[in-house]
N, C-alpha and C positions, 0 to 999 in steps of 0.2 A: 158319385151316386147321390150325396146330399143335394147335389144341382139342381138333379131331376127330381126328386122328392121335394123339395121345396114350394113349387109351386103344384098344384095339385091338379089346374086343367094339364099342364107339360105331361108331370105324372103320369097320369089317367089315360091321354092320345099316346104316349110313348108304348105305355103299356097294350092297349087297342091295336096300334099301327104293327106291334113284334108280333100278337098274337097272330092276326091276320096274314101277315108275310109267315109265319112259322105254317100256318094252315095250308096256305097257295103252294109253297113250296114242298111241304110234305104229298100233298095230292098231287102233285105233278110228277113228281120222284115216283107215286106209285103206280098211275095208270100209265109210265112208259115202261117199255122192257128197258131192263135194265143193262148197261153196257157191261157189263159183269155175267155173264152166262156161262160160264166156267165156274160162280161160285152161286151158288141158288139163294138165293136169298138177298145177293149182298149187295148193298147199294152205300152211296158215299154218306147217307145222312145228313142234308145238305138242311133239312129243319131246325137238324140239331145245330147248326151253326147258330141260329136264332137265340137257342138257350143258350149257348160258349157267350154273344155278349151279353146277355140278358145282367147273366150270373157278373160280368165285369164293369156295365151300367146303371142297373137296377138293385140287383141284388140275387140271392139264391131263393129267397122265398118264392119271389116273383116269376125267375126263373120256373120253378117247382110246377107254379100255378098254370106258365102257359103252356109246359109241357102237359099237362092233363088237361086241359081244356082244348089243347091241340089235338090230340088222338082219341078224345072224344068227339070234338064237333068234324073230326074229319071222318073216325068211322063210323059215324051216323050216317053223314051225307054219305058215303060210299054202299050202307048197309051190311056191315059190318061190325056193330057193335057187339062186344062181348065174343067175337069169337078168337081164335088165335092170334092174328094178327093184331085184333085190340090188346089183351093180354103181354104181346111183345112189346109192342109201343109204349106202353106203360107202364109195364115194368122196366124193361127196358133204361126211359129218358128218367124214370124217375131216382134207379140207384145209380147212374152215371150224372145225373143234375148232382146228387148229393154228393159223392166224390168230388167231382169240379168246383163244386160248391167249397167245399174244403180244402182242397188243395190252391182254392185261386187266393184264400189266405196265409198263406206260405210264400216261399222265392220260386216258386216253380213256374217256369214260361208259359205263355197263353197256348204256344204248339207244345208244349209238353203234357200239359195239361189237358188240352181236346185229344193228344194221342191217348190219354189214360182214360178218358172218359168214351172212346170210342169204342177201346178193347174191353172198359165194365160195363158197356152197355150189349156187346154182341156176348159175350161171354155171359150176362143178367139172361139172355134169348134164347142162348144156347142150354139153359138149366130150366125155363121154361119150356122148351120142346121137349127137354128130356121127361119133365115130368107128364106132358102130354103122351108122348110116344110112347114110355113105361122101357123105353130101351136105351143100354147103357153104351153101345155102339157109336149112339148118337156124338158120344163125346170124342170121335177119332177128328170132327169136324173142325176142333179145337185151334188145332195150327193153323188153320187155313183163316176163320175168323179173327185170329188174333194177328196174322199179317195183312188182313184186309183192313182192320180195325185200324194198324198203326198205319197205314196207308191213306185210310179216310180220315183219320183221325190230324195224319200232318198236313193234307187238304184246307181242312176247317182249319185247324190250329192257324195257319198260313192269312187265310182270307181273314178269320175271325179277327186274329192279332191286326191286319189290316183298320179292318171296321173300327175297330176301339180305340186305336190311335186316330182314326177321322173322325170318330163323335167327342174323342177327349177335345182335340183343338178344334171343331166346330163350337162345342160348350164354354172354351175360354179355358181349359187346363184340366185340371183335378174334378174329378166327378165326385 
């Protein structure tokens, strides 16, 4: 992480290059049907991989930043700002950034780590509908989010863990 902050044009394009690729990927993720039509909603969160290295190259702040600036300039462009699905997205990446965030400071593994930040993030969604909805039903959905969640979540973890071992030795070692 000090690598990349050291130099501040690196910084700056590193930082640009994630937002964008988290943007691309979250809008693609949402204008296809999703291969998951048995579970409404549920998609791999494959943006979220974006923030899993962000948080282990950059940092958690950063992280933080381009999750909100991701589901804001995506549900702009889509015309969807401020409605539910902004709402999920944001809250959402935001209380699972900060979990991840914290726990990537611990012995806890990169796939461990993206599983728990999967299942706080569908689980952050699922209290968000509920307060939408006004109905407490909502919560039988539970299980079902929470084995999707660790399912997306060993996905990322998998690929993520990938990524960051290829940008540690592209960089020369320790970030």
């Amino acid at each position: 992480m000090k690598r990349i902050k050291e130099n501040k044009v690196v910084y700056i394009t590193t930082l640009g290059l994630m937002i964008s690729l988290a943007c691309v990927l979250y809008y693609f993720e949402s204008i296809f049907i999703s291969p998951f039509l048995f579970l409404p909603g549920g998609k791999v969160g494959i943006a979220n991989l974006v923030s899993l290295v962000a948080i282990y190259t950059v940092g958690i702040k950063e992280a933080i930043i381009m999750t909100v600036l991701r589901v804001i300039i995506v549900n702009v462009i889509m015309g969807r700002f401020l409605d539910i699905s902004f709402y999920l997205g944001f809250f959402g990446g935001l209380i699972s950034n900060l979990f991840m965030g914290f726990f990537s400071k611990t012995s806890i593994s990169v796939i461990n780590n993206s599983i728990i930040g999967a299942i706080i993030h569908n689980m952050t969604q699922l209290f968000i509908v509920a307060f939408f909805v006004f109905h407490k039903g909502i919560f039988y959905y539970a299980p079902f989010l929470i084995i999707f969640g660790f399912l997306a979540g060993l996905f990322n973890g998998i690929v993520g863990g990938y990524l960051i071992k290829y940008i540690k030795n592209y960089l020369g070692g320790d970030l």
